[in-house]
C-alpha positions in Angstrom: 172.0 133.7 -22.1 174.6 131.4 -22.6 175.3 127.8 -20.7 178.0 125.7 -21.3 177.5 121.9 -20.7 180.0 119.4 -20.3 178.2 115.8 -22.3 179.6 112.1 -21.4 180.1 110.2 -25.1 176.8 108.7 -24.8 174.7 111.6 -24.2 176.6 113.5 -27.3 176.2 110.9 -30.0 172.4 110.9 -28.9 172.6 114.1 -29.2 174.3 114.2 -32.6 172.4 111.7 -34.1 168.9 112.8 -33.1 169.7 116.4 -34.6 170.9 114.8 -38.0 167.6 112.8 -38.2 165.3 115.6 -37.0 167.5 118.4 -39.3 167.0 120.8 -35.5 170.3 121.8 -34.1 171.6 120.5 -30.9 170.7 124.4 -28.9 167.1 123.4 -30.2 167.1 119.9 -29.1 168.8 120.7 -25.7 166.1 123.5 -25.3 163.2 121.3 -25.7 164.4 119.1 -24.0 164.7 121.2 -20.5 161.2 122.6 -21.6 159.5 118.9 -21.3 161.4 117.7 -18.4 161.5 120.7 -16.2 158.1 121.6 -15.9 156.5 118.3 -13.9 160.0 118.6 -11.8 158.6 122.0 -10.5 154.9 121.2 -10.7 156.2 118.2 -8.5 158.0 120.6 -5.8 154.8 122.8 -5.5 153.0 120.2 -4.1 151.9 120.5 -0.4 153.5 117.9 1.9 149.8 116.7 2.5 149.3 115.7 -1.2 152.2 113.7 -1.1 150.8 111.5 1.5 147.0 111.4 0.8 146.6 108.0 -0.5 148.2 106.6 2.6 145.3 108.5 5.2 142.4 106.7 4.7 139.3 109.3 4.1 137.1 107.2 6.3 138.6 106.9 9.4 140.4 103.8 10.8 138.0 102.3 13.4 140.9 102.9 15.9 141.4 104.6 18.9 145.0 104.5 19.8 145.1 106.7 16.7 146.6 109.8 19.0 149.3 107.9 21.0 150.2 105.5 18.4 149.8 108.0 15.3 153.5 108.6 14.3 154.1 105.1 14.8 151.3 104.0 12.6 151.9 106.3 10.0 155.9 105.2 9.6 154.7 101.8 9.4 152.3 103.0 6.3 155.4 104.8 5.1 157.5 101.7 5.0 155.3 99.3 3.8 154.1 102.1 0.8 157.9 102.2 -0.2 
C-alpha cells in the first residue's frame, strides 16, 4: 500500500546516508524502522490502567486508616511526587 511522507532536511539526509552505508533502500529502512518502534508503542497502550500505577500501591498495606476518606487525595500526592 502506498504512504507518502513529507521528511524535514535532517530526517532525509539520515535517511540518505544510513541507506548508502547499509546498501538497503530508504522503503526498507523506513519499514524497519516502524516495525521496531511501533510494537512497544502498542504493547504500551494494552496495558491495564492498574499496571501503570502498581509501583505507587504499596502491596503491604499502609498502616493507615484514613485510607477511604483521604484515598484520592493520597494517591495525587503519590502521583505528583512520582512525576
Amino acid at each position: 500500500m502506498p504512504t507518502s511522507v513529507r521528511l524535514d532536511k535532517k530526517t532525509e539526509f539520515l535517511l540518505e546516508e544510513t541507506a548508502k552505508i547499509t546498501k538497503v533502500s530508504k522503503a526498507e529502512i523506513i519499514k524497519l524502522s516502524i516495525q521496531q518502534y511501533c510494537p512497544p508503542v502498542l504493547e504500551e497502550k494494552k496495558r491495564h490502567p492498574f499496571e501503570l500505577i502498581k509501583d505507587l500501591v504499596d502491596k503491604t498495606g499502609s498502616g493507615r486508616g484514613d485510607l477511604s476518606i483521604k484515598g484520592e487525595e493520597i494517591l495525587r500526592e503519590r502521583l505528583r511526587r512520582k512525576g
